[in-house]
C-alpha positions as CSV (number, residue, x, y, z in Angstrom):
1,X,54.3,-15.0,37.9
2,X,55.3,-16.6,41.1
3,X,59.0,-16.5,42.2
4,X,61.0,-19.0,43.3
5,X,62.5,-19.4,46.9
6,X,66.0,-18.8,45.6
7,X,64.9,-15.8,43.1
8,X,62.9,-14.3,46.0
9,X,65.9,-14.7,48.5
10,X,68.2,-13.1,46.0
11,X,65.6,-10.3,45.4
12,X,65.9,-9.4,49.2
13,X,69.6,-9.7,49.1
14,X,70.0,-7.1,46.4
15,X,71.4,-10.1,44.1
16,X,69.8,-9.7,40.5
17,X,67.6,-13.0,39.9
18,X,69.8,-13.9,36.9
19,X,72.9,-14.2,38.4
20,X,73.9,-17.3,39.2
21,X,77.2,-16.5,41.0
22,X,75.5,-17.1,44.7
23,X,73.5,-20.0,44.1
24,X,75.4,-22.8,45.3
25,X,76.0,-20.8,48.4
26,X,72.6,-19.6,48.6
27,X,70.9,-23.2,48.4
28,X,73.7,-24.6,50.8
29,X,71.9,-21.9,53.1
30,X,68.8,-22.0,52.4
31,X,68.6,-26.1,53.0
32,X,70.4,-25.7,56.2
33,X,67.4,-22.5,57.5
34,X,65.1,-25.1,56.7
35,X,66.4,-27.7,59.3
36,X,65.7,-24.8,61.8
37,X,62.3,-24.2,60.8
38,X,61.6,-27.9,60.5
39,X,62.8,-28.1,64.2
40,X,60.0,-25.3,65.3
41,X,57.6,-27.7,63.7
42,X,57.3,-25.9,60.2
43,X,56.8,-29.4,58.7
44,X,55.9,-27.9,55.0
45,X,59.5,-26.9,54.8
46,X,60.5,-30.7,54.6
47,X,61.4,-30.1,51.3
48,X,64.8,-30.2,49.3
49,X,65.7,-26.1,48.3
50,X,67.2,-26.2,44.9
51,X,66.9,-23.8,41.6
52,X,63.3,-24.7,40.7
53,X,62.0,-24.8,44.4
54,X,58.6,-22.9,44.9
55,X,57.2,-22.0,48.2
56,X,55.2,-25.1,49.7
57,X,51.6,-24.0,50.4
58,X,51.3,-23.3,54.2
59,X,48.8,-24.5,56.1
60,X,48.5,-21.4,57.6
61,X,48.8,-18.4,56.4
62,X,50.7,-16.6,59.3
63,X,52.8,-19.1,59.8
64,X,54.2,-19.1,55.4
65,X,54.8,-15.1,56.1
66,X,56.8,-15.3,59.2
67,X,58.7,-18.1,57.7
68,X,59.4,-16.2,54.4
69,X,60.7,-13.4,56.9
70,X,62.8,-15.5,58.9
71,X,64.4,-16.9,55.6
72,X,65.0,-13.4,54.8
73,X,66.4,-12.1,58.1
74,X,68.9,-14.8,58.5
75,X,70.1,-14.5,55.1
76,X,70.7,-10.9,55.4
77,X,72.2,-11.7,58.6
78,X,74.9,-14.5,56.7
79,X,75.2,-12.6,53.8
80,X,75.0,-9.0,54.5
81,X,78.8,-8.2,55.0
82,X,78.7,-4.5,55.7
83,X,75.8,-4.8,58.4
84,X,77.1,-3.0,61.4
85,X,77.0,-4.4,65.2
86,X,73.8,-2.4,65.5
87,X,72.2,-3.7,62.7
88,X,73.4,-7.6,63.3
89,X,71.9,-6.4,67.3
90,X,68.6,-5.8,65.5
91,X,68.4,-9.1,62.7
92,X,69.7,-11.6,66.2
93,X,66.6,-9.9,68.0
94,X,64.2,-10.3,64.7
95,X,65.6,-13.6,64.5
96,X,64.5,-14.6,68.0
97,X,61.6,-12.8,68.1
98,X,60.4,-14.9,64.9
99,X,61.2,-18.0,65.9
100,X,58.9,-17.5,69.2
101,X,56.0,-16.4,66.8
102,X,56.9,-19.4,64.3
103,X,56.6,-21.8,67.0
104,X,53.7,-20.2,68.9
105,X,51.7,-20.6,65.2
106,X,52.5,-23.7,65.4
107,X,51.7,-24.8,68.1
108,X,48.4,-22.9,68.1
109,X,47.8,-24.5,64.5
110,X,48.0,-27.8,65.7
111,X,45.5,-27.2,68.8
């Protein structure tokens, strides 16, 4: 059964799917990650992120993966409290790194 954005964030958060207490934060996140993504040219994440949202279908397949791993890593990164400097070092570096692979997908998508 396929998850949705929200359950699958929560999942990779360590939050059980069913509770509910993060949501509003969560989706408050998750809508403003996909602004990002919509600015490195992601234009399938033009979507509005709610309880019901499902992945969109990516045109290319690299490009839905590294984006699912972005939305992870800068989740963690907001909502990972006891991360240490070390370990926020490492997601700002993923972070980066990501975003230059998202956009170089992109942009090799579109040639």
């Amino acid at each position: 059964m396929a998850t949705t954005i929200l359950e699958e964030i929560k999942v990779g958060l360590g939050i059980m799917p069913d509770n509910l207490g993060f949501d509003l934060e969560l989706r408050i996140f998750l809508n403003s990650i996909k602004v990002n993504l919509i600015q490195l040219g992601v234009t399938e994440m033009d979507i509005d992120i709610d309880e019901q949202t499902y992945w969109p279908d990516f045109e290319e397949v690299t490009v839905g993966g590294l984006v699912k791993h972005y939305v992870l890593v800068k989740a963690r990164q907001a909502f990972d409290p006891t991360a240490s400097e070390t370990i926020e070092k490492t997601f700002q570096s993923s972070v980066v790194q990501l975003e230059g692979r998202i956009t170089h997908e992109v942009e090799e998508t579109a040639a």
